[in-house]
N, C-alpha and C positions, 0 to 999 in steps of 0.2 A: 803769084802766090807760091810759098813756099812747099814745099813737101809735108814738112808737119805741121804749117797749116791745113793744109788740107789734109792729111788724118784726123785732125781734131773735129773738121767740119764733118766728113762722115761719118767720125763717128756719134758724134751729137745728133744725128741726122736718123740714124739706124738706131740708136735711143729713141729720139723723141717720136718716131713714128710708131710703135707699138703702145707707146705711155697715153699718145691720144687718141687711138685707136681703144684703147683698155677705157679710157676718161670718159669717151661718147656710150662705148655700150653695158659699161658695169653697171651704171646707175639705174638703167631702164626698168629693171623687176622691182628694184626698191622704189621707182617714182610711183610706177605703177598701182603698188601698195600701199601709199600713203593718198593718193588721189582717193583710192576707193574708202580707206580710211576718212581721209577729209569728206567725201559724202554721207560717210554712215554719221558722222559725227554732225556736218549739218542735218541729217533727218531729223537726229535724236535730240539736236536744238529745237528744232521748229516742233516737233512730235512735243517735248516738254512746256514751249512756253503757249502753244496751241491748247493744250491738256491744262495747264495751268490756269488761261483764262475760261476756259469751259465750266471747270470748276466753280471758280469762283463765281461765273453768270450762272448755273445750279444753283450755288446757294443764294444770290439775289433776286433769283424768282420765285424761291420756295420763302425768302422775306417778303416777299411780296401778298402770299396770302396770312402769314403770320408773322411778326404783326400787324404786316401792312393792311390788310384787308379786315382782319378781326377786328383792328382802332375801328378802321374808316367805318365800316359797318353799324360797331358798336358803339359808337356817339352817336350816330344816328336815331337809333330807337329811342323809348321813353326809356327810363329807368328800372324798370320791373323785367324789363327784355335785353340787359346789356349782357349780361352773362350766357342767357342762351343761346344770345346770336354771336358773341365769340364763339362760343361752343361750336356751331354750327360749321366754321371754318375750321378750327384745331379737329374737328371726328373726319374731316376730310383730308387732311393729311395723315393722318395714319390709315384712315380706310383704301382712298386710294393707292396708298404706295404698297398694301400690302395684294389689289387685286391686278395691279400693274406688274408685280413679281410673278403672281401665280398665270396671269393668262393676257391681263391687259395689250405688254407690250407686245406680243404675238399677234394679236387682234390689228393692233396699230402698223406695227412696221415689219413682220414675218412676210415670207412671199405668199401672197394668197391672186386675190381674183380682183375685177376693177373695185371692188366694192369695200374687202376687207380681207385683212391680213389672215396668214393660215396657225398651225398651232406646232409648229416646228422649235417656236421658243419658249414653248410653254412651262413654264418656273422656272424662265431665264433659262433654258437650255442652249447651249453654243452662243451663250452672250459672252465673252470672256476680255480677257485685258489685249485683243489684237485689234486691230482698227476694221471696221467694214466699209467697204471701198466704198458701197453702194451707198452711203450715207457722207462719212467723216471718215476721211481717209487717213489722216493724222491723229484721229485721237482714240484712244481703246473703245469699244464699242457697249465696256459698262459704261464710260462719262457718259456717250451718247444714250446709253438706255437712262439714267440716272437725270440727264438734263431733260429728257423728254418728259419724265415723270412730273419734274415740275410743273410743267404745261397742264399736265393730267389731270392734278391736286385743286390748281385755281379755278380749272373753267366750271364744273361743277358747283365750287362755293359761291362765285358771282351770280349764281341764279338765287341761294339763299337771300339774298337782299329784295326781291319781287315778294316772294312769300313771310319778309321776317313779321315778327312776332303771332304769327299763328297754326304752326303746323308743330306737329309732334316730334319730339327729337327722333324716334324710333321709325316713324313715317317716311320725315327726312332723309334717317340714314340709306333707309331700304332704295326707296327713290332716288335718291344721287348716288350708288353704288351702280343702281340697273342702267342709272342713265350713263357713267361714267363708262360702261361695258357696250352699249348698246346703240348712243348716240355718239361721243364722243370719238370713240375708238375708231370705227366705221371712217367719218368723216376725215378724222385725223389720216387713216391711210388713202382715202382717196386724196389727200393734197398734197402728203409728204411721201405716202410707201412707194416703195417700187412696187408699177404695176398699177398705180393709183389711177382712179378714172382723170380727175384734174389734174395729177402731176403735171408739175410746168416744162419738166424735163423726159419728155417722152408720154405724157398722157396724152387720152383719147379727146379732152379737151382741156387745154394747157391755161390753166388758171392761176394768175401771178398771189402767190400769198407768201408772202418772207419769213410773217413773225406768228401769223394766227388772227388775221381778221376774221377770216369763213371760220377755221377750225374752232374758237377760240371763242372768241365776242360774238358775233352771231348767232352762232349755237348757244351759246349761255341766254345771250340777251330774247332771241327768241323764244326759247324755253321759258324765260325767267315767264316774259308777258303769258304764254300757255299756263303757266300755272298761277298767277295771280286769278285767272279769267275763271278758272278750274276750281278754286277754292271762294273765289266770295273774298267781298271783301271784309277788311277789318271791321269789330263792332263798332260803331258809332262812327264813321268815316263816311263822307267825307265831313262832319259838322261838328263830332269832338275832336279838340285841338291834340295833333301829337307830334308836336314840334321835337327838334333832336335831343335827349337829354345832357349832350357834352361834346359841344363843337369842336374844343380841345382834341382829347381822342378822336377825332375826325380827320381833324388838321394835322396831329403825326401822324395820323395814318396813307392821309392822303403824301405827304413828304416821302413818307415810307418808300410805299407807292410809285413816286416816281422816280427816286434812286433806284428802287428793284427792278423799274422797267428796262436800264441800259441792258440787265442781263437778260434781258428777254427779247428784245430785239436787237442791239447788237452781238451776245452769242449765239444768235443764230446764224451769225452768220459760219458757227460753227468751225471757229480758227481767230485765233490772233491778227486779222489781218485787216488790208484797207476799205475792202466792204465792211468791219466793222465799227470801223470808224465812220465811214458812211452813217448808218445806221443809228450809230450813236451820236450822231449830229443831228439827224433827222429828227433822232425822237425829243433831243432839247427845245431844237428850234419850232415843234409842231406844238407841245405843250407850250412854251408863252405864246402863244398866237390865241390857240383855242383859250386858256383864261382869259385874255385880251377881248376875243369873240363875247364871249359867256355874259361878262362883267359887261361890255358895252349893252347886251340886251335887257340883260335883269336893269339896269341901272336905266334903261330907258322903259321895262315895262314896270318895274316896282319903284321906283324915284331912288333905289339907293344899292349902291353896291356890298355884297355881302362877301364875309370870308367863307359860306358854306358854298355861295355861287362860285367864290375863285377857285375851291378844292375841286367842283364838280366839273368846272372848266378844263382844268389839269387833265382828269381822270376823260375827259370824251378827246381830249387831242392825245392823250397816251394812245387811248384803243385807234383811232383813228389812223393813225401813223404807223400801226401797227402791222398791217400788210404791204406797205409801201416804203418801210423804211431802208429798205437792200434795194428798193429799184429806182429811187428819187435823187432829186438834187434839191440841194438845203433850202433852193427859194420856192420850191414846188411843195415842201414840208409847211412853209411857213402858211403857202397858199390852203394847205390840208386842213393846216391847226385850227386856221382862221373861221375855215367852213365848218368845219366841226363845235368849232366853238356856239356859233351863231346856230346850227341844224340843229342839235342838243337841247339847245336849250329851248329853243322853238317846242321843242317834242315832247319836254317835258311843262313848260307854261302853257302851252296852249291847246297839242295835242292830248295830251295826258286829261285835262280839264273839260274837254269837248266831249271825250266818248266816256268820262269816269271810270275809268279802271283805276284799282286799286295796289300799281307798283311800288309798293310802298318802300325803296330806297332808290328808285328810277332806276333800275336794272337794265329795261327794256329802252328806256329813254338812253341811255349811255352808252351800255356794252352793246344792243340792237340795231340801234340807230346810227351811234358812230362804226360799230363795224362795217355797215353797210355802206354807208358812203366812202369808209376807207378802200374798200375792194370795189367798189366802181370809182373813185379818184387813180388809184393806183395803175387802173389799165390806161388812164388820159393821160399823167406826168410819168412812168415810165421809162426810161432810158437806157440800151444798149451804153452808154457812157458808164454808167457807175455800174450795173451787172447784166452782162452779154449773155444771160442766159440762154437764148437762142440763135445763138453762136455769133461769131467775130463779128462786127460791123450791119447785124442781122435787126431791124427794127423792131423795139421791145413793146412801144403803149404807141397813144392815139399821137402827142406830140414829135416821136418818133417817125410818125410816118404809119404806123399798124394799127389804124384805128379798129382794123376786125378784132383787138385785143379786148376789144369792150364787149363784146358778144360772149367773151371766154370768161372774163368775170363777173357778167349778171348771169350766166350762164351756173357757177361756181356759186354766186351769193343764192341764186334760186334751188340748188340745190341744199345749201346750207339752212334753208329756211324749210324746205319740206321736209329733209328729215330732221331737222328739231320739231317741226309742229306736229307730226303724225308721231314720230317718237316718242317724244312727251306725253301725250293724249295716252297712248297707248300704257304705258309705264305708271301715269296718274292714276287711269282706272284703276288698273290690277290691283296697285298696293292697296289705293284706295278703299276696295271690296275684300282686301283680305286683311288688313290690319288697321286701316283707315289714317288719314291725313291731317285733317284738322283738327285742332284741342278742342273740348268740351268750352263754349259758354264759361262756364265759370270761371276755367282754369287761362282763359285767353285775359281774362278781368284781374284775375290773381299775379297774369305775367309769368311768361315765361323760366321766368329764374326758378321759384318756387314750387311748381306747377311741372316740371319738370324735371328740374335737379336738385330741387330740395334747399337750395339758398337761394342767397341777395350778391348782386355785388356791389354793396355799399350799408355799410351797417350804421346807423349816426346813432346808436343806441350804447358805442363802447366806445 
């Protein structure tokens, strides 16, 4: 090698080693800062599109009582009563949503004791647009107060269909405002709040509910029966005929209904994510089963299949699914529907007939009945597989391997049923004795609509 070759070599040499020496360490503060950029930026993905579907499952459950529940109810009745009994549901969306700002949700999901929440949040105090770990970690903690509310609005009004066409709207109001405060609440925090006796995530005993079997249908459904039993039944019942006045309104209601449910049980799972979809599988596949159920019975105990039987089939594998739809697998939903279908309906032809009570929209037969079997199906089909809730590889229900799961939700559903029955009673008297419950006699004959707010909804006079 030449001589100046080889000054050229060192010096490209004594060049190039400072140039990669500068290449490997310059860039390190700026990778740095784009890494933690690229994370803040995936949060504020997941934060938005988690927020985004919360939302929109908010507004498909508060469809769900209007107008999904106000149709379904209100084809039901006779004609004289279709207006009151919407009614009934629309004064529950404003009533509730304004005692759920002032005090509800504190009751419900504030830190309190096993029983019930404390008053930390009371008129939404320290509810604001950050996320609470303790709940939805992802999503601002008004969506999470705001979607809870939904929940708050309906369970309440599903009890109006035990009692419709004979209680006073002002009776009413009083009564499902106390009960919305008093039973709800309560229940709602022992299954969801922290701290909650049933929380399944650290409760004293760990009661699987995803969507609102126990909170929800149960308490409604049970209540509904307490108060049917409380009031007496309709005049002339059971031997004047009071067949539905418009199946129609029934039938979108009940369609309603079931589109409103995805957001009720798959946003619960409170995130955009593959429990949701879970969830929202579960709760398709367990309604066609249950009408499947419903329709095989009717059709074997009345000779013919009805569209009022297929809507009510729907509506007992909705609720039915509805504790079980975050913990299941789709053939275990289909197994729910199915049972639900067939128990429903059993409870409403045969039981309902045997002791004569006067449920007069099968409140008790539906929301009562199907919630019940829903939270004792869900501790059998169960799966660590679709939600680990008690942790990695950890057996969830009885198929699992943890059949002591079943101890924890007839354990949950008997609690669910004492305090709506003493609840109810309690709540029934009071108003009862101080403003009283049932219409007068005449004004039960006149109908609701009239007799109470002064119109018709149906004029064939213009």
């Amino acid at each position: 090698m030449s001589l100046r070759a080889f000054k050229v070599m060192l010096f490209a040499v004594l060049f190039a080693v400072p140039a990669l020496a500068f290449a490997q360490q310059a860039p390190a503060p700026a990778t740095q800062a784009q890494i933690e950029a690229l994370q803040q930026a995936v949060q504020r993905a997941q934060s938005a599109g988690d927020n985004g579907w919360m939302l929109a499952s908010a507004a498909l459950v508060l469809l769900m009582t209007g107008p999904g529940l106000a149709l379904f109810y209100g084809g039901l009745v006779r004609q004289k009563n279709v207006l009151g009994t919407m009614m009934q549901s629309f004064a529950m969306m404003a009533l509730v949503t304004i005692l759920w700002a002032v005090v509800g949700y504190s009751l419900a999901f504030g830190r309190g004791n096993l029983f019930i929440g404390g008053l930390q949040h009371l008129f939404l105090r320290g509810v604001g647009l950050k996320p609470n770990p303790n709940y939805a970690p992802t999503i601002p903690e008004q969506t999470y107060m705001v979607y809870q509310l939904m929940f708050a609005i309906i369970t309440p009004a599903l009890i109006t269909g035990a009692f419709a066409e004979r209680m006073k709207f002002s009776g009413m109001a009083v009564f499902l405002s106390l009960w919305s405060l008093c039973v709800y609440c309560p229940m709602a925090h022992m299954v969801w709040g922290v701290g909650g006796l049933l929380n399944a995530a650290g409760g004293h005993i760990p009661s699987l509910d995803f969507a609102g079997g126990t909170v929800v249908h149960i308490t409604s459904g049970v209540s509904a029966l307490v108060t049917c039993l409380y009031l007496g039944k309709r005049i002339g019942y059971p031997h004047t005929k009071m067949a539905p006045h418009n199946l129609v309104l029934s039938f979108i209601g009940a369609c309603l209904l079931w589109v409103g449910w995805f957001g009720f049980n798959a946003g619960s799972a409170l995130g955009a994510s593959p429990l949701a979809t879970s969830a929202f599988v579960n709760t398709q596949f367990a309604t066609a089963t249950a009408i499947l159920g419903w329709t095989i019975f009717e059709w074997l105990h009345n000779g013919k299949p009805t569209a009022l039987g297929a809507i009510s089939g729907a509506v007992a594998g909705l609720v039915a699914i509805t504790p079980a739809s975050g913990f299941v697998q789709p053939f275990a939903a289909l197994l729910i529907g199915l049972a639900a279908g067939f128990f429903c309906s059993f409870m409403v032809f045969k039981v309902k007939s045997i002791f004569g009570y006067d449920d007069s929209l099968d409140a008790f037969g539906v929301h009562g009945a199907g919630g019940t079997l829903g939270a004792i199906l869900t501790g059998v089909f169960a799966t660590c597989a679709i939600n680990p809730i008690f942790g990695d590889h950890a057996p969830t229900g009885g198929m699992d391997g943890h059949w002591g799961q079943m101890l924890n939700q007839l354990a949950g559903v008997g609690v669910a049923w004492g305090i709506s029955i003493v609840g109810t009673l309690i709540l029934l008297f009071m108003v009862d004795k101080v403003i009283g419950l049932r219409v007068a006699p005449e004004d039960e004959a006149a109908g609701l609509d009239l007799s109470q707010h002064g119109e018709e909804g149906y004029d064939f006079n213009t």
